[in-house]
N, C-alpha and C positions, 0 to 999 in steps of 0.2 A: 950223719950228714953225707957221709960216701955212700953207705947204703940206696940212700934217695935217690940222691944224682945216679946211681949205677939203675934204678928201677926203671927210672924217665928214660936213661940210654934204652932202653933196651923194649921199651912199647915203643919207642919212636920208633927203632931197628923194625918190629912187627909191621907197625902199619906202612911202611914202606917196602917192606918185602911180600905181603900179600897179594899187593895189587899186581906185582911184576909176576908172581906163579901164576898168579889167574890168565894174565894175556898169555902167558906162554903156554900154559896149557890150552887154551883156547887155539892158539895158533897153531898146537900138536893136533887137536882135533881138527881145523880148518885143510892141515894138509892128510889126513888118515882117509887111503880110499873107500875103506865101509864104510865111516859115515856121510862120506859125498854120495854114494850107490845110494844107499838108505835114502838119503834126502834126494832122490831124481825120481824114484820109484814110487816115493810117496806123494812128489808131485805130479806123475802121470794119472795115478790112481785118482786123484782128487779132479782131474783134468775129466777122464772118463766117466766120473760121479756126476761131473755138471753136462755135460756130453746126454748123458741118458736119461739127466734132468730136464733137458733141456725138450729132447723126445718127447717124453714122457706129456699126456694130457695131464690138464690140472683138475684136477678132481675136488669140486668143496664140497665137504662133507659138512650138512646140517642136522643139527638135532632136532628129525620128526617131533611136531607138535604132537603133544597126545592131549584129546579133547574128552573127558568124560563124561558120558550124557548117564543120566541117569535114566531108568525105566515109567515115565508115567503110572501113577498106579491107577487103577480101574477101579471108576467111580458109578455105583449104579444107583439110579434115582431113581425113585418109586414115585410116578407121576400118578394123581389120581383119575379114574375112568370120570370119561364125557358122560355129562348128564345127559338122560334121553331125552329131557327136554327140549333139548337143542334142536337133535334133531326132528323132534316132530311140527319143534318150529318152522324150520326150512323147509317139511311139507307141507305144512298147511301154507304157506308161501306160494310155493309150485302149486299147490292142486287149487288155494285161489285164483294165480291167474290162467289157470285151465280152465276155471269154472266158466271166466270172463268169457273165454271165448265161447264156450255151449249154446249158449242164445244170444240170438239174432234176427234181427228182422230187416227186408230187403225190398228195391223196387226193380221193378225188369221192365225191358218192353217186349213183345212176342209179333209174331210174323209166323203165319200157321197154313201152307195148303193142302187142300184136301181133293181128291182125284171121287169124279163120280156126282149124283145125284141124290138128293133126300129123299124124295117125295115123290119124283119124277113130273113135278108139275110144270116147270122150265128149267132149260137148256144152262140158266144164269145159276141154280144154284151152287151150292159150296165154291162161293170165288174165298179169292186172298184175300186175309184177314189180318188186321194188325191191332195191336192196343196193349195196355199199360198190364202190370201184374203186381201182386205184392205177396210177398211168400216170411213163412217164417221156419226159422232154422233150430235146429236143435241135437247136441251133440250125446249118442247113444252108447259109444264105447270110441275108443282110439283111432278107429279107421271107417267108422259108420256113422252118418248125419241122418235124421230124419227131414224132413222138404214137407210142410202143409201150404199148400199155394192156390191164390183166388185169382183168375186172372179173366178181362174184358174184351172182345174181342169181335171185331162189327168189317162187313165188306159190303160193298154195295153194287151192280150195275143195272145201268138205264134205271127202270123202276124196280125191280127188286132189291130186298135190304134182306142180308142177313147176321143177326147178333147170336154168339155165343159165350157163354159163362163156365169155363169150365172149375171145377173143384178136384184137386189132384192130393193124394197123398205118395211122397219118393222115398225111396231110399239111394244116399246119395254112398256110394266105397269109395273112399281116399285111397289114391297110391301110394300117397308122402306128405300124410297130415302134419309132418314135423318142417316141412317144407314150403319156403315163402312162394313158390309158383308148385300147384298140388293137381293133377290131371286125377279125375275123378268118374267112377261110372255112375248111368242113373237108370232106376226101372219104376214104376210107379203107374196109378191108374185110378181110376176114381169117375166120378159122373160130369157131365155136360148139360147143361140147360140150355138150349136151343131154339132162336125161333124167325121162323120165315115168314118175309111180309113182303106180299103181291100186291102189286097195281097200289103202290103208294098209300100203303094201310088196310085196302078196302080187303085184302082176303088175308086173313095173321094164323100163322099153324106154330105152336109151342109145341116141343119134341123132349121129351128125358132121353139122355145115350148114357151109355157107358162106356167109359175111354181108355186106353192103355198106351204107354209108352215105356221104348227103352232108344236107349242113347249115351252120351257123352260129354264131355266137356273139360277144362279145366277152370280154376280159382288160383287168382294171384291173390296176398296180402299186401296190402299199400303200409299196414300200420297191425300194431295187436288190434286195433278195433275194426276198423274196415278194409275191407276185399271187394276186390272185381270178381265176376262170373259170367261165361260165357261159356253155352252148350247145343250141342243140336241132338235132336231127339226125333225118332220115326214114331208117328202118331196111328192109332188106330180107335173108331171108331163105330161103333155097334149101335146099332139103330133099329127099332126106339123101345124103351118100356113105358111110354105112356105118351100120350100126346091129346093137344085142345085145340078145336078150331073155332076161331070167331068170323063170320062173315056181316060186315055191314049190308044193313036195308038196299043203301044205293047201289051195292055192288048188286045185290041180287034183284031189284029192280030193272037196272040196265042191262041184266042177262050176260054182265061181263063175269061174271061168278058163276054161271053155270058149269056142272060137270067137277068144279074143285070141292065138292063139298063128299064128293068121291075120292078119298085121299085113299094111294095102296095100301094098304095094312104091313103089308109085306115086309118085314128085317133086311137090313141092309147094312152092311161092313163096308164103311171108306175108310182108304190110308193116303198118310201123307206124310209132311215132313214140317216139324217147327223148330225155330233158330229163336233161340232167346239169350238177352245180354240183358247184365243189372250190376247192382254194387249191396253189399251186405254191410250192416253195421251190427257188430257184438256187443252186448250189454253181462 
């Protein structure tokens, strides 16, 4: 029982005498000048740390995305070749409506004079002439038309009358046959049926010429089918290879037909100039 009680004296003694070394050495520490130095030195340092923190830019550092693409791989496809069908269809396409336009048939009206004398049997012959034409067209290569044209053609003064028929074969050059307004040249020639009538019928002289002309012009297209033309052409004509004369009774009765049944024989070359304008339609 003394044992016990002497054990309990003596852990009480402990735990009451620990706590008083601790403050006291604590208190030996709080007055020791190294570790007051230590603890001033350490708090400048730390002072200076936030100091040149403070300086210091912030810098955020991110972790680059890294994005992997992969390589597409190459894919080759083996397409198969265009049937030639195709395209021979797309020509025959094109070269039908080329065809469209190759032929054509047109009406003109014409205005033709001619300087000089036929026959030399009045002062009135070859006046201005006017009248209708009809021509048909026809396409010979890309830049070349062919021109076969019939055309009517009568002038008259006081009592003399004169009608002309001429029959012309052209050839007509495009400058810009791909072109809706196309300026075109023309040369062509062909025969003239001719014929003079005096004193209101009673003395009639039919003439053969043959005619030649060159010239110019252009062609607008209104549409793939029809076109305007209009050209002027310098005319020449050669006179005559053959010719007929009729005199009525009464003329030569009245002796007003005297002396015309004397017609010159003589060749004779008049030139002039004719203006013609029409519209063409292609088939």
């Amino acid at each position: 029982m003394r044992m016990f009680s002497k054990s309990i004296v003596i852990l009480l003694s402990i735990c009451f005498l620990v706590p008083a070394f601790a403050t006291a050495a604590s208190a030996d520490h709080g007055r020791n000048p190294r570790i007051k130095k230590y603890r001033v030195v350490k708090k400048h340092r730390r002072a200076r740390r936030l100091r040149r923190l403070a300086r210091r830019p912030i810098v955020v550092r991110r972790r680059s995305r890294v994005v992997v693409v992969e390589r597409p791989r190459t894919v080759i496809v083996h397409k198969p070749a265009r049937e030639v069908q195709v395209i021979e269809t797309s020509t025959e396409i094109s070269s039908a409506a080329t065809d469209r336009q190759k032929l054509g048939i047109g009406l003109r009206g014409n205005a033709i004079a001619l300087t000089g004398e036929k026959v030399h049997l009045s002062t009135l012959e070859n006046p201005v002439m006017y009248g209708p034409g009809i021509t048909f067209t026809g396409r010979v290569s890309p830049k070349w038309d062919l021109e076969l044209a019939v055309d009517y053609l009568q002038g008259s003064q006081d009592d003399f009358r004169q009608r002309s028929v001429p029959l012309t074969l052209s050839g007509l050059m495009l400058l810009f046959p791909e072109s809706r307004v196309t300026p075109y040249g023309v040369a062509g020639g062909g025969v003239t049926f001719t014929q003079l009538s005096y004193g209101d019928g009673q003395f009639v002289h039919d003439i053969t010429e043959l005619n030649g002309h060159l010239g110019g012009g252009v062609k607008v297209r209104l549409s793939e089918d029809v076109a305007l033309s209009a050209d002027v052409r310098a005319n020449m004509v050669y006179s005559h290879l053959g010719s007929t004369t009729s005199i009525k009774d009464s003329c030569v009765d009245s002796g007003a037909c005297n002396g015309m049944e004397t017609v010159s024989p003589d060749d004779k070359l008049d030139v002039g100039m004719t203006m013609q304008a029409g519209a063409i339609l292609y088939f």
